[in-house]
N, C-alpha and C positions, 0 to 999 in steps of 0.2 A: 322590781324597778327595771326600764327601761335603759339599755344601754345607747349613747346617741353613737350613730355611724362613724367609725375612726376611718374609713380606706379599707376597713380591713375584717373581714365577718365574721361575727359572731354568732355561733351555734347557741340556737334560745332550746329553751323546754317548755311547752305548754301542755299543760297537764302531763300524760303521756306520751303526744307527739314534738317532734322536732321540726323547725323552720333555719332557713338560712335565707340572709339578705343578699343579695345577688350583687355582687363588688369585683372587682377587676382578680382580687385573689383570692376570693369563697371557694371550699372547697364542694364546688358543683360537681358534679359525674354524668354521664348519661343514665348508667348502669344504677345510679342510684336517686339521680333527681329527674331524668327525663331529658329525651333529646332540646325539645325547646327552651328549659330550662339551661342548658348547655348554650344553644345559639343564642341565648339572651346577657349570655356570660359574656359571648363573644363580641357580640355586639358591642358591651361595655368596653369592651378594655380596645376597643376602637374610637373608641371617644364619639359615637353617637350617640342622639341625644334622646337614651331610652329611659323613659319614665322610670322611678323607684319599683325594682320589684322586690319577692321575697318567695323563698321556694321550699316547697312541704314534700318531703321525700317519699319512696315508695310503702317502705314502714307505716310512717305517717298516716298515710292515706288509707291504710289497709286498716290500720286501729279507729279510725275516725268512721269507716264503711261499718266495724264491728261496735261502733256506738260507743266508744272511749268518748270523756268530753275533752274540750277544745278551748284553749286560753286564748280566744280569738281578738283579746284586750290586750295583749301582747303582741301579735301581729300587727292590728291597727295603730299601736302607740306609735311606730313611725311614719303614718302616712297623716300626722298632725291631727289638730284639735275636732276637725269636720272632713273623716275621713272621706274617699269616694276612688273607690277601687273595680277593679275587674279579677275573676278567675278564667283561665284558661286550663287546659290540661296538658301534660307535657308527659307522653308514654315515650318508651325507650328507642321507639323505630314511629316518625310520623304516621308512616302506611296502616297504623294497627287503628287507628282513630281514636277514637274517646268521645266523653261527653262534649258537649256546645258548649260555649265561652257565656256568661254572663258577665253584664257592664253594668257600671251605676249603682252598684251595691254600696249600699250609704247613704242614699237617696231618702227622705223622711220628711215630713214637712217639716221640720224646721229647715234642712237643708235646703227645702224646696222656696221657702220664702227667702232665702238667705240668696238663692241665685238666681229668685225673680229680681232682687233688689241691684245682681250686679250685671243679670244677663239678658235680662227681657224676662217678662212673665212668660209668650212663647218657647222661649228657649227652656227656660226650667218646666214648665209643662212636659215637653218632650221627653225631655231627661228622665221625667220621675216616673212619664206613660210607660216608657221604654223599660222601665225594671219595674215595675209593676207587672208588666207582662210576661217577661221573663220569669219574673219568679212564681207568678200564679202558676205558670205552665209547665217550667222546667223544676219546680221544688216543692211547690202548696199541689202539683197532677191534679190541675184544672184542667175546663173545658178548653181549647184555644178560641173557639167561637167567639167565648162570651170576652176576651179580652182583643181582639182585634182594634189596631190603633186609627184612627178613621185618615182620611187623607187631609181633613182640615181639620188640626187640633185644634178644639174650644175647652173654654174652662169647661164646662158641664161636662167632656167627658172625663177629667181626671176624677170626679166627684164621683160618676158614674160606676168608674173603674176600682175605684176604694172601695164604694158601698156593695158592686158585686161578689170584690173579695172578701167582703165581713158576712156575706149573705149565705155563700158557700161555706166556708171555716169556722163560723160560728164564734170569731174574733177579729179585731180590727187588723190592718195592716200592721205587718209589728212596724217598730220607729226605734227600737237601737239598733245599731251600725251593726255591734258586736254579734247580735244575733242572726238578724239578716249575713252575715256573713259564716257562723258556723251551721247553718241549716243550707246555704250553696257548697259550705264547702262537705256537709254530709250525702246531700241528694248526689250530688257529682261524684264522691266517691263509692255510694252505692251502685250506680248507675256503671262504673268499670265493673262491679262484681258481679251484676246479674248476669243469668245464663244466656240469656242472647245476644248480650253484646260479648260477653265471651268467647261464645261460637265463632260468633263472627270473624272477631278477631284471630282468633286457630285459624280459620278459614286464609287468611292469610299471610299465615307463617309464625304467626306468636306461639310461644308455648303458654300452656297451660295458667303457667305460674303469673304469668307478663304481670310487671308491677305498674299504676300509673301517679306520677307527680304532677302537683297543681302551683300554679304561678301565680302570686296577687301582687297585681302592676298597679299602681298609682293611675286615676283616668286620666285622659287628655279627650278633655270632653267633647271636641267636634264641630260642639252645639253654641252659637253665639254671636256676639257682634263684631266687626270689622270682618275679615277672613278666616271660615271655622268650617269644616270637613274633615271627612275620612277617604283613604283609598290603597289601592296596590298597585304597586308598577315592577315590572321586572324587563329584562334586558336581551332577553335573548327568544325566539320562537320555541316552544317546549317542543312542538312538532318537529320542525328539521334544522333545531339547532343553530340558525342562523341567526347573527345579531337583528334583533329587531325590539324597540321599545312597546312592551302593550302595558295594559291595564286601566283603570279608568279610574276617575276620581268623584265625589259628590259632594257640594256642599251640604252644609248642615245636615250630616251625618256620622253613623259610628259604624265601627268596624268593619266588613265586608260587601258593607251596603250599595257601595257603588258597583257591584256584580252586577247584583241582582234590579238595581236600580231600573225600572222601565222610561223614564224619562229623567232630562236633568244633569244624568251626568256629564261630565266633562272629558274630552280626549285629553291626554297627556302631551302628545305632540299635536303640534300645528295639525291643522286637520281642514279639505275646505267643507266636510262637514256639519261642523258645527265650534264649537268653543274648548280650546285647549287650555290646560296648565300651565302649560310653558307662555303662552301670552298671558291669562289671568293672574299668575303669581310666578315670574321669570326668576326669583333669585330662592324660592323653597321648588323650582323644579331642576337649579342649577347643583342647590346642595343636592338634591334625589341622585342625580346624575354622578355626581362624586361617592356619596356613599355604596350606589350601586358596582364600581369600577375598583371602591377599596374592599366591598367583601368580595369582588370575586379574586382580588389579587390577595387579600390577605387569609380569608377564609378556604380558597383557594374551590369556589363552586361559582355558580351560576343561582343567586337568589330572588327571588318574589318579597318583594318587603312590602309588609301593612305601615301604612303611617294615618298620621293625622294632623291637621291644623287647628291648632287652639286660640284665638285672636291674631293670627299671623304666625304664628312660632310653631315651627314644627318637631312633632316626635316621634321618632319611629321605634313602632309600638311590637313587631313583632320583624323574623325572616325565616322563611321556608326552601325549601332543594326546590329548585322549579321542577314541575311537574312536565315530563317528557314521554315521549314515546323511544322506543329501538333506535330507530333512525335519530332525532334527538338528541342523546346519548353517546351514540358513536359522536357526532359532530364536535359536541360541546367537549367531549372528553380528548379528542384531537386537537381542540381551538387549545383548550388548556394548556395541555401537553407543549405543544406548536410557540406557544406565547413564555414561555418558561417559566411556569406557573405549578404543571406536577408535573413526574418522570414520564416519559414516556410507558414504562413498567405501569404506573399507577393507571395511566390512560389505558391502559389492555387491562386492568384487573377493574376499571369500574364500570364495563362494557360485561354482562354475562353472558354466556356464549350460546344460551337457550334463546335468547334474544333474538341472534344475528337473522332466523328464518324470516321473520318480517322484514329485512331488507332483502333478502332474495329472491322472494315473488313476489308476485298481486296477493294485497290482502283487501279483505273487505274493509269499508271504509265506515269506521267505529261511530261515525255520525248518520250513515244511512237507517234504514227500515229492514227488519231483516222478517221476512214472514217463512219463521219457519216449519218445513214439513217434516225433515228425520235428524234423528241424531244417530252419533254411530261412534266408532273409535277413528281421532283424527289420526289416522295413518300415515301422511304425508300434507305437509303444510304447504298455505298457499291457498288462492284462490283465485278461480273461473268460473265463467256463464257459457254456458251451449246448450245445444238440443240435445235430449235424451236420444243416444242411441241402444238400442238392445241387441246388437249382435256386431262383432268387430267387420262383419263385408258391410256394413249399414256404416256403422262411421270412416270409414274407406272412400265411400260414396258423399259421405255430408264432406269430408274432406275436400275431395277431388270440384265440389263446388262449392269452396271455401268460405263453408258455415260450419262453426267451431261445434264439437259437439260435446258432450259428456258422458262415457260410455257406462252403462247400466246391465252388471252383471249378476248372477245368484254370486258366483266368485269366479276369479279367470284365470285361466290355463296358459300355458306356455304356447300353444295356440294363437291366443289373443292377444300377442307380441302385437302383433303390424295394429290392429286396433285401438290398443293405447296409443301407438306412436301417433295414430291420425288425430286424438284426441286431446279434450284441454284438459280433462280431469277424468275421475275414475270415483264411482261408487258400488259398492257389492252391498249385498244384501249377510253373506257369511264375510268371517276373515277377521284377521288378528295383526298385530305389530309388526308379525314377518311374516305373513300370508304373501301368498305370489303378488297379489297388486299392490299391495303396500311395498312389499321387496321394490317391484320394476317401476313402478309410479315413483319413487323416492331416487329413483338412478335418473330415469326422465325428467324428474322436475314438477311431475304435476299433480295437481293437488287431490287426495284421494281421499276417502270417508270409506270405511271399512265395518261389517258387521252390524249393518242396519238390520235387526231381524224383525222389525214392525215393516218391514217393505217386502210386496209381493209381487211377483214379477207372473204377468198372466203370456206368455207367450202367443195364445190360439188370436188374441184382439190388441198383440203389441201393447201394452197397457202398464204400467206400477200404479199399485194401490199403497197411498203412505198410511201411519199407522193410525190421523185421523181424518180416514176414507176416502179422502180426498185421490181423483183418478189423474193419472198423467198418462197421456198415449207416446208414442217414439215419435217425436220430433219436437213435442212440447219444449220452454226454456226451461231451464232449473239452474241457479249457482250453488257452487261447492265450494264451501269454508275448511280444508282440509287442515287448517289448524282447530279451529274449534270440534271440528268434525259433525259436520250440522250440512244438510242439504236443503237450501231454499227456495221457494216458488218463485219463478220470472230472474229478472236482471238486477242487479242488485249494483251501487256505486260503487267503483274498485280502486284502490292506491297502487301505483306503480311502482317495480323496485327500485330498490336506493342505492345501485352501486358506486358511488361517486368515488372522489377522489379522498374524501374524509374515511369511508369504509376502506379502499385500498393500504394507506398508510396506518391504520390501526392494525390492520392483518401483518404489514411488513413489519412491525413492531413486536408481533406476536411470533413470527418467526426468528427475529434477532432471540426472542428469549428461550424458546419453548427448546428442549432434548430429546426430542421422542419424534419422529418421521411422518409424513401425513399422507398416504395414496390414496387411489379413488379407484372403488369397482366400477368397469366401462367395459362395456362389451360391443357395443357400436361408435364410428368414428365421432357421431355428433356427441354421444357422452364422451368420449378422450376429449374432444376438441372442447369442451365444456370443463372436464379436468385440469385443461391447460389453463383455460380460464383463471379457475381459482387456485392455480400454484400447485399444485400436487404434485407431487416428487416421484410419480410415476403411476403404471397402475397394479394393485394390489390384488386384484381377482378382474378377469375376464372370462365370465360364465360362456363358452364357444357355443355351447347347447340353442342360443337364443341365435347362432346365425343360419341355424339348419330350417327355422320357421319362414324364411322370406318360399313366395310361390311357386320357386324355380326351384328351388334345393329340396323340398318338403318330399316332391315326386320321386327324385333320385334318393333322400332317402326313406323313403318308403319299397323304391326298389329293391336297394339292398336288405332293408327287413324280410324281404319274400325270397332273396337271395338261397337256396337251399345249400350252397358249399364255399368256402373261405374263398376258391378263385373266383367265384363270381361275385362274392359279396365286394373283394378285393376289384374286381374289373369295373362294378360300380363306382364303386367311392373315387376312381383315378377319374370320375367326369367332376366328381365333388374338389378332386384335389385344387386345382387351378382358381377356384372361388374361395377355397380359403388360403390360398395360399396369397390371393387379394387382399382380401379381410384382414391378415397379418401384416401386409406390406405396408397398407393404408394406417395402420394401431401404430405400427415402428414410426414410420416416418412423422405422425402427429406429434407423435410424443420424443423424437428429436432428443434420441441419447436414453431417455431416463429409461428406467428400467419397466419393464410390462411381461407380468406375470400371469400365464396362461393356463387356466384349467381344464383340463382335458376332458372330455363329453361326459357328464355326469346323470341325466337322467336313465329313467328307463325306456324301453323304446315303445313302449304301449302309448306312450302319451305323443308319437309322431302319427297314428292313427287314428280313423275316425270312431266314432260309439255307436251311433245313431246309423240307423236304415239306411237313410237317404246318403250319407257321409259312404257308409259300404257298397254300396252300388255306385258311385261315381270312383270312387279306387280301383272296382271290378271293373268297370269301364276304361281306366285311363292304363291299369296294366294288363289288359286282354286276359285274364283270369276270371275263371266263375264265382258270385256270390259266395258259397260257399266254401269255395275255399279260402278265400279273405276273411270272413267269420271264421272258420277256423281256424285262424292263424292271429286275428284279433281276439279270440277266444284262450287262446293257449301261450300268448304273451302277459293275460292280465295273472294280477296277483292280488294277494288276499290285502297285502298291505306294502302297495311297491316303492314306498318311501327306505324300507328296509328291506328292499328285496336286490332283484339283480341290475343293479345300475352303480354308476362309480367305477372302481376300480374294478369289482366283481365284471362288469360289462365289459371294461377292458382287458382284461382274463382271459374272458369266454371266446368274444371277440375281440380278436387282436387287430383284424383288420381296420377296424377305426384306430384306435392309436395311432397305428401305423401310418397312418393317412395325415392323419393332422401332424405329428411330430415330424414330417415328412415336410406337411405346409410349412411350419412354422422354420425348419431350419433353410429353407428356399426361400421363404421370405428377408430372412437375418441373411443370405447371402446377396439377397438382390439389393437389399436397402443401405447393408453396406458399400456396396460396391459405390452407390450414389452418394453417400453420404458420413457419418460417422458411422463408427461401427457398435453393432445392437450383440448383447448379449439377454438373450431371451431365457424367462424364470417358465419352467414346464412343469406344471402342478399336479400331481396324483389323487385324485378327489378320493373321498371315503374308505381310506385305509384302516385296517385294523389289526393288521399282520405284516412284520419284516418280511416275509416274501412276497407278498404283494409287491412289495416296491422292488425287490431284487429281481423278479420278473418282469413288470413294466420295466423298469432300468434297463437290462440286461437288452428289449427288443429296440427301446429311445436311442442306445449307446450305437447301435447296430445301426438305425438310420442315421443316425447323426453320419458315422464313418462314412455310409453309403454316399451323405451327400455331399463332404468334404471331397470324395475320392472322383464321385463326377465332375462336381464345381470346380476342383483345384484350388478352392477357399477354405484356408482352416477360421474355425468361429469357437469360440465358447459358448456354455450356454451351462445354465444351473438345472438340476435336478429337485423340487422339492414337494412336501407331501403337505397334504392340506389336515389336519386332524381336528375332526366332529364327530368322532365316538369317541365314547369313555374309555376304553380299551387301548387306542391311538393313543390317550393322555398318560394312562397308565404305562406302556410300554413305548414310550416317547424315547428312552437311551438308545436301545437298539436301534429302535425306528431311523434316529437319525444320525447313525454312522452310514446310511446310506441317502441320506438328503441332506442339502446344502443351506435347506430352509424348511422350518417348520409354521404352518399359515393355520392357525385355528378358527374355526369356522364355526363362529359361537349360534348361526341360528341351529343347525343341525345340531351343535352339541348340547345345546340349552333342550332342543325339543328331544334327546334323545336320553339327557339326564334325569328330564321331568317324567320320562314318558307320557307328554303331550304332544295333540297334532299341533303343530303352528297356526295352520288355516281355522282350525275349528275351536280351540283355544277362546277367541274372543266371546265368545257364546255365554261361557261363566266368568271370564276372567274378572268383569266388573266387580262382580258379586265379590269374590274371592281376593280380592284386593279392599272393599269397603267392609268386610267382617276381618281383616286383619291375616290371614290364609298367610297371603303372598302380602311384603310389605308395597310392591311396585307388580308389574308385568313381567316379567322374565324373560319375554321376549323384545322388550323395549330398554329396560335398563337393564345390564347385565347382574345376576344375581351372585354376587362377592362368593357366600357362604359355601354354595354348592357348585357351581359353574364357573366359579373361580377358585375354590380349591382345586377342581380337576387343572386348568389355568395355569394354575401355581407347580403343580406336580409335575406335566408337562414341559414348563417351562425349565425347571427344573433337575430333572430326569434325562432330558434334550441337552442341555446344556453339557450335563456331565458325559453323555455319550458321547459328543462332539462339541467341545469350547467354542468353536466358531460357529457354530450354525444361529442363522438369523431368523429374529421370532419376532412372529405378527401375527395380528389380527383381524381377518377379513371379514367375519361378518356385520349386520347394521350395528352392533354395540360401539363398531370402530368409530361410529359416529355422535356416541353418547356421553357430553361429558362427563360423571362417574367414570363411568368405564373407562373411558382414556386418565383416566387418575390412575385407575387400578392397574391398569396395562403397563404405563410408567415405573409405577411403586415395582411392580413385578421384574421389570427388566427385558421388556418388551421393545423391538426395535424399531415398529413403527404398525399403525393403525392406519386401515382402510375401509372408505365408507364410499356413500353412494356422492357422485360430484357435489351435488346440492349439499353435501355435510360437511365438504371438504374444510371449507370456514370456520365451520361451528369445530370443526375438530381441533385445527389449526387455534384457535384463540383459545379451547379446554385445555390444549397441549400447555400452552403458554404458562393459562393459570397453574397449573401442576404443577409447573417448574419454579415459576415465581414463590409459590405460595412455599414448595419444598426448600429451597434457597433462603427463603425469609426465617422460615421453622429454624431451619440449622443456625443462621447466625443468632438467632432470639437464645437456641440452648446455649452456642458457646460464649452468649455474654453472663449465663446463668454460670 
């Protein structure tokens, strides 16, 4: 026996499965009846006017998919004596999808004469065409062909459409309700279990297990005399978040139909092209207006509501999250915020910080044509269109007659500095996460594709061959998706960034919250001055190595590489001194107080020389020395593997006259820029330490120029001492380490690639692979790897600490800029994280989440 509706719901049993009537106090869950199922709760207990539902839980559905039967005479008992209902599906997160809604179920001829008598023969025609077809297609896996409803319904084709279905099934149409409804509600729960739509759904974030619930709504049929339609309207632009009313409406229709509508439909606002809602029916487009305004103030989002007209009386039939982009998201979640609607906390936490790159650069524009030639690893996000250039003096040149180009390398060297700079994007053929172009592309800004290994680069006829054969010569167009990591033929439609005043206030929100520091690696004034941009609290790495490539320094030092004894290597670098003692004065003053932590020359010096023939004969020419003695001396600087060989602090050892030079610059800088202005205490970084005496050596000669230049100046300065650690050894003997540094800066690409023993550059090559059989869960060079590159992390951190309680710990390499990883850095007790300027956001909003979410965690245990 049926129970009738007290307010208050009552848990049924049919056969096996369970139903709930959906009531202002049912106890509905997401977790266990489905998000929509939830929003239809909520709806209710707003007093809109949503048709009777009733909601079949995850359980439910999953016995009903495994062929349990179904007391589906129990469900219909409350939707009266001539039921007429719809299913929907209601999964735990909208994004995971599910089956297609069927309507009309109930539909039978007796029904069918029963609502020619009250609606029009027409109108019940429609009705009954409309679940015919559904169900031939979506239940009886018929042909769709043979059920297509024609644009002018006549009676012949319902007759048409019955007899097809008895022809195929080898049975007439069934005609009880009961049944017709447990055979949708079986094919629709089959249909969540099969293997492809399960993939699918993994595919975007579901687990495995994902359960899905179905909703059966009483119909609001649409279809009928006086005023009868369906439609959506929602309130805000999904794109950039801006109030604006869209969606359209249709007469004489059901559910979603006025989308897809090709003619007919109606605007909802006045419109002068054509016919709107708001005039056709002003007092059901006044209540839209009100309902829209109370779920976003009660509900507290921004909704898309399905409705419908039934002889004039409207019900709204469903509500969804409006569907948005990045951009989108920040606004709306600011408007919210702003309107005192959620906390501003909530507003920073329903923004994810993977997101924020779409508002930082050009991205391609999701409605264009994308014809594309390569895929690769998206390296650095963003995207441009230029001419292929194949050699950095070629994009120099497209430069200088200001046509943007895209430069096209096998992979690029520290060399190919000025190159990039002249460029709008970067593509390599090798390269990884933290390969040189990804690294300097990601500090620049611009969009790079990395590790296309189906592209060949013919040098002899300037030429890239993609990998289907398609030829491009140097100057050809091509855009670069350096978020998708996709390179495409010709010019492609681009979106501009979205730094507005909704993006600014979302960051300043995230900085009220977040406890963890945010710098930015810059090593040139337009990255600082790009740092300042986005807030950065100073700079965390300035790789100096990158100001020795400009044309004028490269020769001086290459001098000093030919240099045979310390005072001349020394008499060299004093034409170098004054250039960077520039370079330094120009970083101080941009960054105006905050603090900018300076890496002392880190590579090796083979890579300041040329390789190639023609490169060796123009050196032999520019330093009055024979070919062969410059081969031999580019000969007997190379190494078998000079990623680990003498460069770092080893270099600064050997030769000390560099140091000497720069720690020289840098404290004549901090005395000049003082003089003009606040006073700069400058962070002087020790690259690749792996020994206490290393640093108590460099120290010992740093402390000596320092006095040096105190004593000419008559300016006393401070200035910090600290070591950068990316070997395992550095991590491990972190105590000692750092009773002689001020600051400990871990330098996770080096340390990541020195823990795996992988190259960074070459790395991309299997990494795919090795990530889709399950190897590595992520990149290792992209997300920081907890287990093993964060134990070292932790030990470090650790170990450092207990040598010296005050010493301050960060971390500099790209991981600084990967949400995880700034969780982990946090959790660890890390002082602050530095990333390339373009992360500086993304990091600053991950900071926030951490804090937030760690803050929430605590008080959750201590009300437990």
């Amino acid at each position: 026996m049926v129970q009738e509706q007290t307010g208050a719901a009552v848990q049924k049993h049919i056969g096996i499965a369970d139903f709930t009537e959906i009531t202002p106090t049912a106890p509905i869950a997401v977790g266990l009846h489905g998000g929509r199922a939830k929003c239809l709760q909520r709806l209710i207990r707003l007093d809109l006017p949503v048709p009777r539902t009733v909601a079949l839980s995850f359980p439910a559905v999953r016995r009903i998919a495994a062929g349990e039967t179904v007391d589906v005479d129990a469900i219909l008992a409350g939707f009266g004596a001539m039921p007429l209902v719809s299913v929907r599906p209601s999964s735990q997160d909208p994004d995971w999808g599910g089956p297609g809604a069927i309507l009309n179920i109930g539909m039978t001829d007796a029904r069918h004469a029963e609502l020619s008598a009250t609606l029009g023969r027409a109108a019940a025609d429609l009705l009954y065409l409309k679940f015919i077809q559904a169900y031939a297609v979506h239940v009886a896996r018929l042909d769709p062909e043979m059920f297509d409803i024609p644009a002018e319904v006549v009676e012949t084709t319902l007759h048409d459409m019955l007899f097809a279905y008895e022809e195929e099934t080898d049975e007439p149409f069934p005609q009880d309700p009961a049944r017709q409804l447990a055979e949708v509600l079986r094919s629709m729960a089959r249909a969540w279990e099969g293997t492809s739509a399960r993939l699918l759904r993994q595919a975007k974030g579901a687990p495995a297990d994902a359960g899905l619930g179905l909703v059966v709504q009483a119909m609001a049929l649409g279809i009928g005399p006086v005023e009868s339609g369906s439609g959506v309207i929602q309130f805000v632009d999904g794109a950039t978040g801006r109030p604006q009313i869209t969606g359209r409406y249709l007469s004489q229709s059901q559910g979603r139909d006025a989308l897809t509508a090709d003619a007919g439909a109606l605007f909802l606002t006045r419109d002068p092209r054509g016919q709107s809602l708001e005039e056709h029916c002003p007092d059901c487009f006044a209540e839209l207006l009100r309902y829209g305004a109370l779920c976003r103030e009660r509900l507290r989002e921004e909704m898309q509501i399905e409705f419908a007209l039934e002889a004039g009386r409207l019900s709204v039939l469903d509500a969804v999250r409006v569907g948005r982009t990045a951009r989108g998201e920040v606004r709306i979640s600011v408007a919210l915020a702003e309107d005192g609607i959620i906390s501003h906390e909530e507003a920073v936490l329903r923004v994810p910080p993977r997101a924020l790159p779409e508002l930082l650069h050009h991205q391609v524009d999701p409605r264009g044509h994308r014809d594309v030639l390569a895929r690769g690893i998206g390296a650095s996000p963003g995207a441009a269109t230029g001419r292929i250039a194949l050699s950095s003096r070629t994009a120099q040149q497209m430069k200088s007659r200001e046509e943007p180009c895209i430069l096209v390398r096998r992979e690029t060297k520290p060399e190919d500095i000025r190159g990039m700079h002249a460029s709008v994007g970067v593509l390599t053929e090798r390269g990884g996460m933290s390969s040189h172009a990804a690294v300097i592309a990601r500090g620049l800004g611009l969009p790079c594709v990395v590790g296309v290994s189906s592209m060949k680069i013919n040098r002899r006829d300037r030429s890239v061959t993609f990998g289907d054969g398609r030829v491009f010569f140097e100057g050809d167009v091509v855009t670069l998706d350096g978020t998708a990591g996709q390179a495409m033929a010709g010019e492609v439609a681009l979106l501009a960034p979205a730094l507005d005043d909704a993006f600014q206030t979302l960051l300043d929100w995230a900085d009220d919250a977040r406890d963890i520091g945010v710098r930015a690696n810059a090593d040139t004034p337009e990255e600082a001055q790009m740092a300042r941009r986005f807030a950065a609290e100073g700079i965390g790495l300035c790789r100096t190595e990158h100001m020795f490539f400009a044309e004028s320094r490269l020769i001086v030092m290459r001098e000093m590489i030919f240099a045979d004894r310390a005072e001349d290597r020394a008499a060299v670098l004093e034409r170098l001194l004054p250039m960077q003692r520039a370079d330094f004065e120009e970083l101080f003053e941009i960054m105006q107080g905050h603090p900018v932590c300076i890496r002392l020359f880190d590579p090796p010096l083979h890579e300041f020389l040329p390789t190639g023939r023609e490169g060796i004969r123009e050196l032999a020419d520019a330093l009055d020395l024979p070919v062969s003695t410059v081969s031999r001396r580019v000969e007997a600087l190379s190494e078998f593997n000079p990623m680990l060989g003498m460069r770092g602090v080893r270099l600064g050892i050997t030769v000390p006259e560099i140091y000497d030079m720069q720690a020289r610059a840098i404290f004549e800088a901090t005395v000049a820029v003082s003089r003009r202005g606040d006073a700069v205490v400058p962070e002087v970084m020790i690259p690749l330490v792996s020994a206490k005496r290393e640093v108590e050596l460099v120290k010992a000669r740093v402390d000596a120029v320092a006095a040096a230049v105190r004593a000419e100046t008559g300016v006393d300065f401070d200035y910090r001492l600290g070591v950068m650690v990316e070997t395992p050894r550095a991590s491990l003997r972190a105590g000692e380490i750092a009773q002689h540094a001020a600051f400990l800066s871990f330098g996770t690409n080096d340390l990541t690639q020195m823990t795996y023993g992988l190259s960074r550059d070459d790395a991309g090559r299997f990494m795919g692979s090795y990530v889709s059989q399950g190897v590595f869960p992520e990149d290792p060079f992209h997300r920081l790897d907890i287990d093993g590159v964060g134990e070292l992390l932790k030990i470090g951190a650790e170990r450092g600490r207990a040598g010296r309680p005050d010493v301050t710990l960060s971390v500099c390499g790209e991981h600084g800029g990967d949400p995880d990883s700034i969780a982990f850095c946090r959790n660890a007790g890390f002082d602050y994280v530095s990333c390339s300027p373009f992360r500086v956001p993304v990091a600053r909003l991950a900071a926030a989440h951490a804090a937030i979410d760690a803050r929430r965690a605590a008080l959750a245990e201590q009300a437990i």
